[in-house]
C-alpha positions in Angstrom: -29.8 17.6 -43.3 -31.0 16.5 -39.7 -34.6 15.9 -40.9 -33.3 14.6 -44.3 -31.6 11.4 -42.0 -34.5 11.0 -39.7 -37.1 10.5 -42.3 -34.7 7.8 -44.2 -34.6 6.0 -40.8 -38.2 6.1 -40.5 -38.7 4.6 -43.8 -36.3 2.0 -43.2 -38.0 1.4 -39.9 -41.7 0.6 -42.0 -39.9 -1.5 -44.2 -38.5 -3.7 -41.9 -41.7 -3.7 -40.6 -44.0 -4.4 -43.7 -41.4 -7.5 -44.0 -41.2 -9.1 -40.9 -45.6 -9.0 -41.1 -45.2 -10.6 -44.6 -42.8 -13.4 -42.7 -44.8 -13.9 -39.7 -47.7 -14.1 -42.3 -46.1 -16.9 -44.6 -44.3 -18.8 -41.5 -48.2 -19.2 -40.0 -49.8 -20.3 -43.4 -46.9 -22.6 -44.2 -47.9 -25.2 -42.1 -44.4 -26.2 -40.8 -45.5 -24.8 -37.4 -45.9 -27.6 -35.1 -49.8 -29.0 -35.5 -51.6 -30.6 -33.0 -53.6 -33.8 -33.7 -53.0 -37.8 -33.7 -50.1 -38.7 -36.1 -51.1 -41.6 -39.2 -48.8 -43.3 -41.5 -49.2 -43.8 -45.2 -47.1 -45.8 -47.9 -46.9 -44.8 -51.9 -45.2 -45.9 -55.0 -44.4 -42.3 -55.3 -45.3 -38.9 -53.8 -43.7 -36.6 -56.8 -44.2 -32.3 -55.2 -45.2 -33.7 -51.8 -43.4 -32.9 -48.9 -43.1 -31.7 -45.5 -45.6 -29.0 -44.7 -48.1 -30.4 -47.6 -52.0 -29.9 -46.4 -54.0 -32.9 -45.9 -56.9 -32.1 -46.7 -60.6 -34.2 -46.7 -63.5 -32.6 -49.1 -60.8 -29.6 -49.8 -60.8 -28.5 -46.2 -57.1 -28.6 -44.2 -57.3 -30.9 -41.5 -53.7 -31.4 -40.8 -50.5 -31.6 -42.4 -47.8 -33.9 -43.7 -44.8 -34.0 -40.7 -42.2 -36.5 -42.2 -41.7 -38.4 -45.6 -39.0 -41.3 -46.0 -37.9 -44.0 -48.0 -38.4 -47.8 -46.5 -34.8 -49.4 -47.4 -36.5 -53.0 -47.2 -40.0 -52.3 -49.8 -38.3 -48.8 -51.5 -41.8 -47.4 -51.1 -42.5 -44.0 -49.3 -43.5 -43.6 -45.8 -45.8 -39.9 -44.8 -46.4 -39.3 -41.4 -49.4 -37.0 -41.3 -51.4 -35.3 -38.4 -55.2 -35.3 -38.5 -57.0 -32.8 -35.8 -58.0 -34.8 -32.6 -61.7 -33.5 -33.7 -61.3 -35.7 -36.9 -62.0 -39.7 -36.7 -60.9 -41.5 -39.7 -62.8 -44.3 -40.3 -60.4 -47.8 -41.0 -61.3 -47.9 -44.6 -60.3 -44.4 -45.5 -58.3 -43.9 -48.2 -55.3 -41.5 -49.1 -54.9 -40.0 -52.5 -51.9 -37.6 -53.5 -53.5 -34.9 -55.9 -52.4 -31.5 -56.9 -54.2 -28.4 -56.7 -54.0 -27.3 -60.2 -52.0 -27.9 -63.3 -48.9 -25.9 -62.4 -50.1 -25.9 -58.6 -48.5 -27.6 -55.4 -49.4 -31.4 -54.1 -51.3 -32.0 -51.1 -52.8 -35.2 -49.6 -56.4 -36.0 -50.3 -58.3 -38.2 -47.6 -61.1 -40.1 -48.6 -63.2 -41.7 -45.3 -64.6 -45.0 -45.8 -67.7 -46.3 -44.0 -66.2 -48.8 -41.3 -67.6 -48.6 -38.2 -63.6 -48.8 -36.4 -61.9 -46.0 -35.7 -58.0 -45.2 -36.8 -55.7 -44.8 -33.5 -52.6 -42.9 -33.8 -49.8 -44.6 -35.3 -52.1 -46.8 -37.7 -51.5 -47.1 -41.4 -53.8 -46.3 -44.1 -53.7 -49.0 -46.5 -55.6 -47.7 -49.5 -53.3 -45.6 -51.1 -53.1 -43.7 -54.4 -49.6 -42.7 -55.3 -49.0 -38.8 -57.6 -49.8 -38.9 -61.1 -46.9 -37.8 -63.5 -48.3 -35.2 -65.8 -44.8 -35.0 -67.7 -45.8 -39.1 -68.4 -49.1 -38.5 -69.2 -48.2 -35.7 -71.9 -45.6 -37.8 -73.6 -47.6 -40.9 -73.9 -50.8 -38.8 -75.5 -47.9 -37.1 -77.9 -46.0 -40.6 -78.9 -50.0 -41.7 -79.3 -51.0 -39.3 -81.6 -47.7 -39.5 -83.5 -48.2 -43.3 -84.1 -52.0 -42.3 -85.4 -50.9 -40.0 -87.9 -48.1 -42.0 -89.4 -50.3 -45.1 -89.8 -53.1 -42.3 -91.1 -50.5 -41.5 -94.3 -49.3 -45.1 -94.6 -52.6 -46.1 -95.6 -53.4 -43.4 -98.0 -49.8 -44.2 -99.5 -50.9 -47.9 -100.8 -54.2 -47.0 -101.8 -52.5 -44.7 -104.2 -50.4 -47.2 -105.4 -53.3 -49.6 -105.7 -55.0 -47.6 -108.0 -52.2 -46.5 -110.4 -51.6 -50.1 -111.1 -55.3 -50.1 -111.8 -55.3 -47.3 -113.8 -52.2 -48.5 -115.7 -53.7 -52.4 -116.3 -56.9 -50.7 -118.2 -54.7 -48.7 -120.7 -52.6 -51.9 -121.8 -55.5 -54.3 -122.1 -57.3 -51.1 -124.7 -54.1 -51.2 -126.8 -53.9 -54.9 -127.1 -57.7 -54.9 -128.4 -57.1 -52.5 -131.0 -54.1 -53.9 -132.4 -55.8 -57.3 -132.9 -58.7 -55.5 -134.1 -56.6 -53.7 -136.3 -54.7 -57.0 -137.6 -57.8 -59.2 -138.0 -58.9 -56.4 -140.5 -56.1 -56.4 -143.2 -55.6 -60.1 -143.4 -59.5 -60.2 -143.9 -59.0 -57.9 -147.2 -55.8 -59.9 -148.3 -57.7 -62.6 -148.7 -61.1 -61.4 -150.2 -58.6 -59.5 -153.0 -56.7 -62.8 -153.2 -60.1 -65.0 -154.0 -61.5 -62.4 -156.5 -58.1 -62.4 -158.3 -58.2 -66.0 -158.6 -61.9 -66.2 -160.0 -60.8 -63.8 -162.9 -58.2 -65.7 -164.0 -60.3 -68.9 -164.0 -63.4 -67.6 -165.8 -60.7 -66.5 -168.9 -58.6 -69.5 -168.9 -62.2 -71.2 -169.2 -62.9 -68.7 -171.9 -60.1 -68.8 -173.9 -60.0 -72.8 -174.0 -63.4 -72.6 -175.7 -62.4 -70.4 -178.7 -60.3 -73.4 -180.3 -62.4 -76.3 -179.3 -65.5 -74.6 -180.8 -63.5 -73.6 -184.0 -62.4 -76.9 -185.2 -65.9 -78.5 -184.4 
């Protein structure tokens, strides 16, 4: 029973262990240790998944991290305070770009240097900014986009359909109202070649007939 306890203490013991290693481990790459360097400020529209801790990284290397983020009550824009390694000049020109680091990953802050020959000095601003991209926007404007393609897609095969029934049913009436004049001009035509022979018969015997009696007497 003795050595039953001791070896449930001595597991306990490596997993308290194991743990605080995987604490110290996270606590170091979390970057909310304090970070030496020069501090910069940056303003954006909006900084959607960044916050406190975030890299700043420039050509996907970390040089620093983000310290602070808040709201300016007078502009409503946000304010990052970020550290850049005392090793690292920023040029005046550089630029600052919030970008994740994959679809479903975490935001960090992008820096861009530009080629002026003047140095940033701690406390500076960078004034090119480029604020986080929504992808929840971007997905429902490509959805209501392709919605409004299809429907106008169907709404034009819809009236050419009906275009060319009406066609279709203009063709069949003018054919029936050609064969029934055809059809018409035909009958009268016989009525009255029976109607002209009839009426030379009885001429030619009334002409006959009248004869006999003249040409007995004489």
């Amino acid at each position: 029973m003795a050595r039953r306890n001791i070896a449930e203490v001595l597991t306990g013991a490596a997993v308290l262990v194991v743990a605080a290693g995987f604490l110290a481990f996270a606590v170091a790459h979390s970057g909310r240790s304090s970070a030496a360097g020069y501090p910069v400020l940056a303003q954006f529209d909006r900084i959607d998944g960044l916050s406190v801790g975030s890299d700043v990284r420039i050509a996907g290397v970390k040089v620093g991290s983000v310290t602070q983020v808040r709201i300016d009550p007078q502009t409503y824009l946000a304010i990052v305070t970020l550290t850049v390694r005392d090793d690292v000049k920023l040029p005046k020109d550089s630029s600052a770009e919030v970008t994740s680091e994959s679809l479903l990953g975490g935001k960090y802050l992008s820096l861009s240097p530009g080629g002026d020959t003047t140095m940033l000095k701690p406390g500076q601003s960078i004034t090119i900014t480029q604020s986080s991209i929504s992808l929840e926007q971007l997905l429902g404007k490509f959805i209501f986009s392709v919605t409004s393609m299809n429907s106008a897609g169907k709404g034009g095969q819809s009236g050419g359909d009906q275009v060319g029934g009406n066609q279709s049913g203009g063709t069949q009436s003018g054919g029936t109202r050609s064969g029934g004049t055809q059809s018409g001009g035909t009958q009268s035509g016989g009525n009255q070649s029976g109607g002209t022979q009839s009426d030379g018969n009885q001429s030619d015997g009334n002409q006959s007939g009248g004869g006999g009696p003249l040409g007995g007497p004489k």
